[in-house]
C-alpha positions as CSV (number, residue, x, y, z in Angstrom):
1,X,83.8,36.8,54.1
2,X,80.2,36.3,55.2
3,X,79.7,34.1,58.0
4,X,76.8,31.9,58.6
5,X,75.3,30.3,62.1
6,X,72.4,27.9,62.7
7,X,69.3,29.5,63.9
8,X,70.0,27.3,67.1
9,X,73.3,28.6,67.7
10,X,72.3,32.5,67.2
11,X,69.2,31.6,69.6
12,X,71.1,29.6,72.4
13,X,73.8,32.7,72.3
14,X,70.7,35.0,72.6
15,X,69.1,33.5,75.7
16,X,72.7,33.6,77.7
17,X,73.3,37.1,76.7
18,X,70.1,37.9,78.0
19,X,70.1,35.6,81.4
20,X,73.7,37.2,82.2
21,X,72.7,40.7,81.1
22,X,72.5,43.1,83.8
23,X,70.2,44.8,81.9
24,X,66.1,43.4,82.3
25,X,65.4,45.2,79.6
26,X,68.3,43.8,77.3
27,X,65.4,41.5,75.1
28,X,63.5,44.8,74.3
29,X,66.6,46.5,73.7
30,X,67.5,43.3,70.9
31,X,64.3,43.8,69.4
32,X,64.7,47.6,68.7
33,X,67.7,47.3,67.1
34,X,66.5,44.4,64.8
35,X,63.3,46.7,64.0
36,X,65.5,49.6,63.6
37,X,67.4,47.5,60.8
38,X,64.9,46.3,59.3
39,X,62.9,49.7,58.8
40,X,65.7,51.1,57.1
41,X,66.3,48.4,55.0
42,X,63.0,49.0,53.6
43,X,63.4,52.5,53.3
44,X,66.4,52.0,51.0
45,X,64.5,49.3,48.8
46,X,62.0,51.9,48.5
47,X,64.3,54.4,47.1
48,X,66.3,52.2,45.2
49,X,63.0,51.5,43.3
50,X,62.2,54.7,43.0
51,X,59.5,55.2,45.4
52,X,59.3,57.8,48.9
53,X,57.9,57.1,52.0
54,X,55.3,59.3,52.0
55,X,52.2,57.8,49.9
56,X,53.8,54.5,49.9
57,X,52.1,51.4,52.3
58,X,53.1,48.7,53.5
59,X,51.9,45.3,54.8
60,X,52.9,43.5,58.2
61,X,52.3,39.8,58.1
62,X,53.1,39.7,61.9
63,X,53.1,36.2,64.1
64,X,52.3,36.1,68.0
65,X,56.1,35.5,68.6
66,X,59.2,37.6,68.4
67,X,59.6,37.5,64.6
68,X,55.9,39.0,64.6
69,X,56.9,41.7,66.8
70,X,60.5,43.0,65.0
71,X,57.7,43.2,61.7
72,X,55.2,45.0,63.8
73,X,58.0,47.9,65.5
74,X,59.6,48.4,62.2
75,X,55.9,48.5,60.6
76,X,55.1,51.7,63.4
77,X,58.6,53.4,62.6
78,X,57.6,53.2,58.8
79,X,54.7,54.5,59.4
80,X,56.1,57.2,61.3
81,X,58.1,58.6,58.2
82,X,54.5,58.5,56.5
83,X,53.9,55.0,55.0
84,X,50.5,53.9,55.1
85,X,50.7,51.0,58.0
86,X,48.6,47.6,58.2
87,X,48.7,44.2,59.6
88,X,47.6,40.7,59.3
89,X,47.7,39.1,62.4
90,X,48.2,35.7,61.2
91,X,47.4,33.9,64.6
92,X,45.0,36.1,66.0
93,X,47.2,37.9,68.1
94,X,50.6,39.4,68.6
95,X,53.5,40.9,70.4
96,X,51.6,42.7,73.0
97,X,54.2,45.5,73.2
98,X,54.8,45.7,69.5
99,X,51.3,45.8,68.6
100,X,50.4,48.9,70.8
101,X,53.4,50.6,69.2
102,X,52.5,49.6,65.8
103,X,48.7,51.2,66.6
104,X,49.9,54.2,68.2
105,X,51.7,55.0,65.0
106,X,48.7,54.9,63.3
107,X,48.8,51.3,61.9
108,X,46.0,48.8,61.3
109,X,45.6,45.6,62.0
110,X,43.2,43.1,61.2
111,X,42.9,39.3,63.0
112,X,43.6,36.3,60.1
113,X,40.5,34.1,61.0
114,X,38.1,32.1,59.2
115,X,37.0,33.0,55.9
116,X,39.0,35.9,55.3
117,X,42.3,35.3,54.1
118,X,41.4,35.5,50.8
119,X,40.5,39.2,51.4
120,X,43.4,40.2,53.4
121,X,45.7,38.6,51.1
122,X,43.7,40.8,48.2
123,X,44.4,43.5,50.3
124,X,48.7,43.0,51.4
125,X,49.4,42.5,47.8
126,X,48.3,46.0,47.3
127,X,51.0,47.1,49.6
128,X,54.2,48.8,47.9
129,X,56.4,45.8,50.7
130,X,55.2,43.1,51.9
131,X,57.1,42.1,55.6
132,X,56.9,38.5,56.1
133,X,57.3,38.4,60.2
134,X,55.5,34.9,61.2
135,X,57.8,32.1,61.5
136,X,61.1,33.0,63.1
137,X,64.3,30.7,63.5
138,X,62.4,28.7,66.6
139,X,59.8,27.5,64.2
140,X,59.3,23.7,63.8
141,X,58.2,22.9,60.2
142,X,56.0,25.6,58.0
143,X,52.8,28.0,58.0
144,X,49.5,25.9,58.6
145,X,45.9,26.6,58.2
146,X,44.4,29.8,57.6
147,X,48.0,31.2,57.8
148,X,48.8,28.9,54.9
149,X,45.7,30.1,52.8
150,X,46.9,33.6,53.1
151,X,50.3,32.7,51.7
152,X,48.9,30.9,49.0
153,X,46.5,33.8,47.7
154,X,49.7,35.9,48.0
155,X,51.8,33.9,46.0
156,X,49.6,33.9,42.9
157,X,48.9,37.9,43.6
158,X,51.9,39.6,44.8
159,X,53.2,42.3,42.5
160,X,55.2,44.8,45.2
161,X,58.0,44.1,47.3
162,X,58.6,41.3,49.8
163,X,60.7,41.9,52.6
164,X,61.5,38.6,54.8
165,X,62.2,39.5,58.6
166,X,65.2,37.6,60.0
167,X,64.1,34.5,57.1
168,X,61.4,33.8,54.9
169,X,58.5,32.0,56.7
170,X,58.9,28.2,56.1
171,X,62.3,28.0,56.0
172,X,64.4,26.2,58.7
173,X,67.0,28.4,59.4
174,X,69.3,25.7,60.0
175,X,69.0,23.1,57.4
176,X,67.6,25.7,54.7
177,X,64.7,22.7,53.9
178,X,61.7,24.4,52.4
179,X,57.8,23.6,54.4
180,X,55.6,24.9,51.6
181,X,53.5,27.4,51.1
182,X,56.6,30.0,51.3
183,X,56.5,33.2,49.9
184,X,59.8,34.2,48.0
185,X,61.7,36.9,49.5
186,X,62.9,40.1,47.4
187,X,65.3,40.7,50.6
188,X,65.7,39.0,53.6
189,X,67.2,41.3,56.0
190,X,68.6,38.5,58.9
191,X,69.4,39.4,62.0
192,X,72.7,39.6,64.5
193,X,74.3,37.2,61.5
194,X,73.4,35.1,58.3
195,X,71.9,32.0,59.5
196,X,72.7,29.5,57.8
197,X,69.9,27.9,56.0
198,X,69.5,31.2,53.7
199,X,72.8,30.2,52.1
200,X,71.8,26.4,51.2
201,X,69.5,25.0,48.8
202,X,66.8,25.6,48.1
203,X,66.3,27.9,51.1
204,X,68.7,30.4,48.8
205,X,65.5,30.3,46.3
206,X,63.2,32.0,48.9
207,X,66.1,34.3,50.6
208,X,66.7,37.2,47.7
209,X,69.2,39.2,48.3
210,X,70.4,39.0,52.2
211,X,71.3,41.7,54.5
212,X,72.8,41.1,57.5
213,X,72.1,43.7,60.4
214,X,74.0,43.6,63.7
215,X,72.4,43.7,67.1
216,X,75.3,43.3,69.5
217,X,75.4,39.5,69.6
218,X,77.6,39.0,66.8
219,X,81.0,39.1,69.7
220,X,79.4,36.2,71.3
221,X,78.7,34.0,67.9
222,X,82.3,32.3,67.9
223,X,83.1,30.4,64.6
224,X,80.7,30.2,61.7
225,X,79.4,26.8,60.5
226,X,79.1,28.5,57.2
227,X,81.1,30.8,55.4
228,X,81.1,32.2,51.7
229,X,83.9,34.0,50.1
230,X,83.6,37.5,48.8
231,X,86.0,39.7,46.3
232,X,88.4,40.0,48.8
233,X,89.1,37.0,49.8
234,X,89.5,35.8,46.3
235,X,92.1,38.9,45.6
236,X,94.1,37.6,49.1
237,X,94.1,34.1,48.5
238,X,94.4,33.4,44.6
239,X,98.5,32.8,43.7
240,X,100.5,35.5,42.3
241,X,103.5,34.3,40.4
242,X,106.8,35.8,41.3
243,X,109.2,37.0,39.3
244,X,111.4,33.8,39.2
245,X,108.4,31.5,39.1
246,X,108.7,28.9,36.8
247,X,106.5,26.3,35.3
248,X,107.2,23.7,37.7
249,X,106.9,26.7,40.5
250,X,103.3,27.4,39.0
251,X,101.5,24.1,40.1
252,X,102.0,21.0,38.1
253,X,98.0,19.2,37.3
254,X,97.7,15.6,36.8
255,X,94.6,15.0,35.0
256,X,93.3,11.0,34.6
257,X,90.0,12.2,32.4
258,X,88.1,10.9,29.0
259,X,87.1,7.9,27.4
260,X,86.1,6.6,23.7
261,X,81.9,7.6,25.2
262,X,83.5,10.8,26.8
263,X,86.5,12.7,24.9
264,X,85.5,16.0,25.1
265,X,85.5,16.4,29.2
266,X,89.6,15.6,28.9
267,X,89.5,19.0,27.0
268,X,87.2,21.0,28.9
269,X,88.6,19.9,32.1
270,X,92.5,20.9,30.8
271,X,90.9,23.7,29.3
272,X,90.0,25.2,32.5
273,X,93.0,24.1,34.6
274,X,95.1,26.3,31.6
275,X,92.9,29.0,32.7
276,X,93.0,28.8,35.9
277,X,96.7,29.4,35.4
278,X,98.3,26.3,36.3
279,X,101.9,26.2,35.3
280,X,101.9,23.0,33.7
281,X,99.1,20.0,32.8
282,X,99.7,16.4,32.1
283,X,96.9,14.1,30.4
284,X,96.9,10.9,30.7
285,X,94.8,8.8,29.1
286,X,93.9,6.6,25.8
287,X,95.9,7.6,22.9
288,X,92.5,8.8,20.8
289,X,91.3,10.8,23.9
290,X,95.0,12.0,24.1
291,X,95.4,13.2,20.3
292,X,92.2,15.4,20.6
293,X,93.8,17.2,24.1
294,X,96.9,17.9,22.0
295,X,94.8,19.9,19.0
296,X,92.6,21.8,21.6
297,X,95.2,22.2,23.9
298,X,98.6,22.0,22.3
299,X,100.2,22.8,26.0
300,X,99.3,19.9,28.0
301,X,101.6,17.4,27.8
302,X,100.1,14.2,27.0
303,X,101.6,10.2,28.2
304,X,99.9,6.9,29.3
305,X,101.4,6.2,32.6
306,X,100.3,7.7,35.9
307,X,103.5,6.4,37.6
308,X,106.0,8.9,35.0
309,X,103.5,12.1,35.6
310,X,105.2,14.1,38.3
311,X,102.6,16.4,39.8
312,X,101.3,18.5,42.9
313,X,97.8,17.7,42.6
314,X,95.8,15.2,40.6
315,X,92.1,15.7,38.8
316,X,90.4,12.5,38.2
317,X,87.5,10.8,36.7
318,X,86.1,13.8,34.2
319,X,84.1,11.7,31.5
320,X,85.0,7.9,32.3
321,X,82.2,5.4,32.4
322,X,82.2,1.8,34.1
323,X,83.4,0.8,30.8
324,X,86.6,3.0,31.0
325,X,88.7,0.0,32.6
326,X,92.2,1.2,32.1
327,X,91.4,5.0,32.6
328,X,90.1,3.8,36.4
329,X,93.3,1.6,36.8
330,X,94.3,4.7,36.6
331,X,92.8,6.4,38.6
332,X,93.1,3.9,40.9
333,X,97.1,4.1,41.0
334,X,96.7,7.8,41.2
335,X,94.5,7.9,44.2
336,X,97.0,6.0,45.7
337,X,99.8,8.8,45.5
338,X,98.3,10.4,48.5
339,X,98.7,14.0,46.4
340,X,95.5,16.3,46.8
341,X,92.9,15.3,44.1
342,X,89.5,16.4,43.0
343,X,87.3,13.5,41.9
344,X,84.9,13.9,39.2
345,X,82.0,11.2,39.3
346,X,83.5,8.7,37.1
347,X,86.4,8.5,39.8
348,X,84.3,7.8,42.7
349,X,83.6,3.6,42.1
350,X,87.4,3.4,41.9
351,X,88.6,5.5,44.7
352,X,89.1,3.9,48.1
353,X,86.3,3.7,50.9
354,X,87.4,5.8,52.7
355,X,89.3,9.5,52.2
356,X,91.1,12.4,53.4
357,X,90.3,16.0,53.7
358,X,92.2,16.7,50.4
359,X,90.4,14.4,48.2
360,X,87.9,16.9,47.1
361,X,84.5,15.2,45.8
362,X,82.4,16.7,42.9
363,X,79.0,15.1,42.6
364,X,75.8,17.2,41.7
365,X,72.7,16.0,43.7
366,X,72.4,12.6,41.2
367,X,75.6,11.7,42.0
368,X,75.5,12.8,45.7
369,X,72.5,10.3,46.0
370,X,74.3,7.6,44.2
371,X,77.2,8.3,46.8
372,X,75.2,8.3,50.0
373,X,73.8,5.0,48.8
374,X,77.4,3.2,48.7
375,X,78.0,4.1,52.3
376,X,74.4,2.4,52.6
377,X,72.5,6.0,53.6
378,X,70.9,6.9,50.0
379,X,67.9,8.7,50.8
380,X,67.3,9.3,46.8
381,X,67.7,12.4,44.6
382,X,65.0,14.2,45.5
383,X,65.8,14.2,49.2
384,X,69.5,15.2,48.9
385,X,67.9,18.4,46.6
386,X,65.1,19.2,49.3
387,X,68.1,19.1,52.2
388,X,71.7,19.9,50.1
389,X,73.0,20.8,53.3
390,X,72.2,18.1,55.3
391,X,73.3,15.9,52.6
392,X,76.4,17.2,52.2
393,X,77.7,16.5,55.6
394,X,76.9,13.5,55.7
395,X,78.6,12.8,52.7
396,X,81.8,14.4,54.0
397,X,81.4,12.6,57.2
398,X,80.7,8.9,55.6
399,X,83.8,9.2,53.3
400,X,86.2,11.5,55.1
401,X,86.9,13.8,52.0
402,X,86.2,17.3,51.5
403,X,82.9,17.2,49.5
404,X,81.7,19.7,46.8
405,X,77.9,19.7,46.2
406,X,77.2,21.1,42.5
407,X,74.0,23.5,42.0
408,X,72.5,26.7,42.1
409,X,74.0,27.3,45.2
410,X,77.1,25.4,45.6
411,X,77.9,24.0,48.6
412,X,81.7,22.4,50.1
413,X,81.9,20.6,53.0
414,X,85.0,19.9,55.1
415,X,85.8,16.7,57.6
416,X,85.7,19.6,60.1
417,X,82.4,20.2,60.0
418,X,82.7,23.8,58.0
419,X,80.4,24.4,55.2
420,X,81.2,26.8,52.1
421,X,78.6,28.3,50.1
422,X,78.8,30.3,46.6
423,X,76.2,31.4,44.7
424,X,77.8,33.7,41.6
425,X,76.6,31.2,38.9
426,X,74.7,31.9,35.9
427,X,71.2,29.3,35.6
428,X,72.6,29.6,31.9
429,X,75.5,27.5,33.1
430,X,73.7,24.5,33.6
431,X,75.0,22.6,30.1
432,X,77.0,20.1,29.3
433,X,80.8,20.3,30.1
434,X,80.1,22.7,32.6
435,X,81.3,20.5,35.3
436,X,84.2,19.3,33.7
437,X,85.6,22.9,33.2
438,X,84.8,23.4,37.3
439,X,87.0,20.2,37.8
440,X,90.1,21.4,36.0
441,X,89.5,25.2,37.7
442,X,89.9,23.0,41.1
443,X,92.7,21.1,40.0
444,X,94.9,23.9,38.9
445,X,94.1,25.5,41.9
446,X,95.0,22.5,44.3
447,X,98.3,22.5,42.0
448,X,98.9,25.8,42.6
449,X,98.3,26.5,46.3
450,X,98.4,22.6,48.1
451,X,102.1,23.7,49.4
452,X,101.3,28.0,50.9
453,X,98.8,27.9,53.5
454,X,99.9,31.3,54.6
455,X,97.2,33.3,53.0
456,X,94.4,30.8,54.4
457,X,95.5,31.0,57.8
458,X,95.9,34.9,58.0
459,X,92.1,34.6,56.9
460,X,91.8,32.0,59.4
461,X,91.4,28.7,57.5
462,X,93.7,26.1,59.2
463,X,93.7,22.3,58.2
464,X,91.4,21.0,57.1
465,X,90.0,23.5,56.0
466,X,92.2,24.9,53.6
467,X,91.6,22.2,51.3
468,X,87.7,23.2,51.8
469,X,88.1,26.9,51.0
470,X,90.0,25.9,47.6
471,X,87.2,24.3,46.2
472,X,85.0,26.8,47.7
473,X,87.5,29.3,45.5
474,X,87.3,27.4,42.3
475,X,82.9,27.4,42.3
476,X,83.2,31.1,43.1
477,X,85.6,31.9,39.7
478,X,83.5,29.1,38.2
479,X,80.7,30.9,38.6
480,X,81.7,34.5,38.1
481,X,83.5,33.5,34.5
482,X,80.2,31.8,33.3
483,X,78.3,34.7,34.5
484,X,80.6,37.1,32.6
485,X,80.7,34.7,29.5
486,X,76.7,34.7,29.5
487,X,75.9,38.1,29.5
488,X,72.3,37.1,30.4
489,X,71.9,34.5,27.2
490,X,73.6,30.9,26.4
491,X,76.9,29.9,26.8
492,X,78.9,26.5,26.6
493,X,81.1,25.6,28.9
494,X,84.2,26.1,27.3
495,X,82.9,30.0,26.9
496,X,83.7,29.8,31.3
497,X,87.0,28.8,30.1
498,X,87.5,31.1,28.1
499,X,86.1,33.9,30.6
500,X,88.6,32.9,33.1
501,X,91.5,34.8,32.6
502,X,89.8,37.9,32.8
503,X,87.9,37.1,35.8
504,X,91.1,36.6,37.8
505,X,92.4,39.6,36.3
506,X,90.3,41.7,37.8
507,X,90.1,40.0,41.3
């Protein structure tokens, strides 16, 4: 599992290792180790693209702070194992230490001033890597002036590597908000642990692929506010049947979805519950939106009353529309059960004010927006996109319920305060019915595993967190089926379906 902190936490745990360290030299010591990382990390980029270290160059884009200096001392070990060095010193200055080390390995630098960052920036994007070192996790907002420019002339010029230090320049480390100009990442190697804004949207556009090195803070960290589920964790917590389960055993799914507008998300969201392996799925809904279930899906088991569907777990609102009056009675009487539930959008005007931790909300950003704004705290679409992280506790705090954020990077929230993120989806997978299939993956999963939280606490998730880290479950197979079913090209969503099986298969 990796974990994620804010870049405030990781810093406040930073300054009281250091003021208790018997060691004065402990901050020095912190910094070698991060340069130490971070050289290497290069190194093996290089070679992975097929390129030594002797004859290659690189390019230091070095602030006057402690990010600047990490990018300068892994700039002068590089150089050292025969890479041509140099340096923009974006504020005119720098790390005092770093920057004699940096020249005594041969580097050189050159002062970002007026009028020139056009011709430095000609000059980096030569470079074989690019190290972005200016803006570390203390920084307030994003790169200004001059220091812009040069980011600007990169951005239309790059063609080599880009190698964040710590985080991308422009990013806040805690909220993973964007401050343009910021210059995407190939890697972002992060220091002492993830932080968590280079797991959220649309930080995760700048952040590459992440490496995490550790620099003998990571003891001190405590609990992450962030965490996102690997292989592993997938293979430990996904439910094995035994060899007297049964179909009642398995995980019952109630599923309130459809309408005469909407017919086909009733499929696709049964469709993926089957495939998520739930033992047994019961539709109910309007007789038309009923007889197409039974010819896609000849084993759900189809009625019209809520009150005679016995069930673990209930998924609701998949395809209903204000006009769907008797499907959200419904949904209304099913919400009422007090059973865990995942709610779709069209649930959410008929669901109570106010939640529990195993109501587990679906919106994408839209629908997020539309949600924040019936608690009376809408800040609009294209806020809730630029801050999905921010947005999504707020959600889960208005309403009470574990929330799921759909996108690129999804992200679930619990009441608790712990954020999940998961990022194996395809962009091919943003198509219709997509959505609904995730919703009936969820479902079958809170079927399945809303009565054995044994394998959640042995990793550590108590309540309510459990119900936080299912959903977080559900986006990760989501994801990895549609990625499997795309192949790199088009896909519908009942091709994620389809890929499920096989996905868990082989976790």
């Amino acid at each position: 599992m990796i974990s994620a902190h804010t870049g405030t936490h990781i810093r406040e745990v930073e300054q009281q290792l250091l003021e208790t360290s018997a060691d004065p030299g402990m901050g020095a010591v912190l910094m070698q180790r991060a340069a130490y990382g971070l050289a290497n990390a290069v190194v093996r980029e290089l070679r992975g693209r097929g390129l030594g270290t002797y004859g290659s160059s690189v390019a230091v884009l070095a602030g006057k702070g402690n990010n600047g200096g990490d990018g300068l001392y892994a700039a002068a070990l590089l150089a050292r194992r025969g890479l041509r060095a140099t340096a923009v010193l974006t504020a005119g200055e720098a790390h005092p230490a770093a920057l004699a080390a940096f020249r005594a390995a041969g580097g050189r630098d050159a002062a970002l001033g007026d009028g020139n960052a056009a011709e430095l920036a000609a000059d980096a994007a030569r470079a074989d890597v690019v190290i972005d070192a200016v803006l570390g996790t203390g920084a307030q907002g994003g790169l200004r002036g001059t220091a812009a420019l040069l980011f600007e002339e990169l951005q239309r010029n790059r063609h080599g590597l880009v190698v964040a230090c710590d985080l991308p320049s422009g990013i806040d480390a805690d909220t993973g908000e964007a401050h343009a100009p910021v210059l995407a990442a190939d890697v972002t190697v992060s220091f002492g642990a993830a932080k968590a804004g280079l797991l959220a949207d649309p930080g995760a556009d700048f952040t590459g692929r992440l490496v995490t090195i550790p620099i003998g803070i990571e003891a001190a960290l405590g609990a992450p506010g962030l965490r996102r589920l690997e292989t592993g964790d997938l293979s430990a917590l996904l439910p094995h049947p035994g060899r007297r389960s049964h179909k009642y055993s398995r995980g019952v799914l109630g599923v309130v979805a459809g309408s005469a507008r909407y017919p086909g998300a009733a499929v696709l969201a049964c469709r993926g519950a089957l495939a998520a392996g739930a033992g047994m799925v019961r539709y109910v809904g309007p007789a038309e939106v009923a007889d197409l279930v039974r010819r896609s899906c000849p084993e759900v088991v189809c009625g019209s009353s809520v009150a005679d569907a016995h069930v673990q777990a209930w998924l609701l609102g998949p395809g209903l529309d204000d006009g769907a009056h008797e499907q959200l009675d419904r949904v209304r009487e099913a919400a009422a059960a007090g059973l865990p539930t995942v709610a779709d959008a069209g649930a959410l005007p008929a669901l109570p004010r106010h939640l529990s931790a195993r109501t587990v909300l679906t919106p994408h950003a839209g629908e997020l927006a539309s949600l924040l704004e019936r608690y009376d705290a809408g800040p609009g679409r294209a806020v809730v996109e630029d801050a999905t992280l921010a947005a999504v506790r707020e959600a889960t705090r208005l309403t009470g319920a574990t929330v799921l954020l759909k996108g690129a990077t999804t992200l679930v929230a619990a009441p608790s305060g712990t954020v999940f993120s998961q990022a194996e989806a395809s962009p091919w997978m943003a198509s219709a019915g997509s959505g609904d299939v995730l919703a009936g993956v969820l479902g079958a999963l809170l079927a399945q595993l809303a009565g054995d939280p044994g394998a959640f606490s042995a990793l550590g998730l108590e309540e309510p967190d459990r119900w936080a880290a299912i959903a977080a479950m559900a986006a990760s197979l989501h994801g990895r089926a549609g990625t499997l079913a795309s192949g790199g090209g088009p896909l519908a969503a009942s091709d994620i379906a389809e890929a499920l099986p096989e996905v868990i298969a082989k976790l």
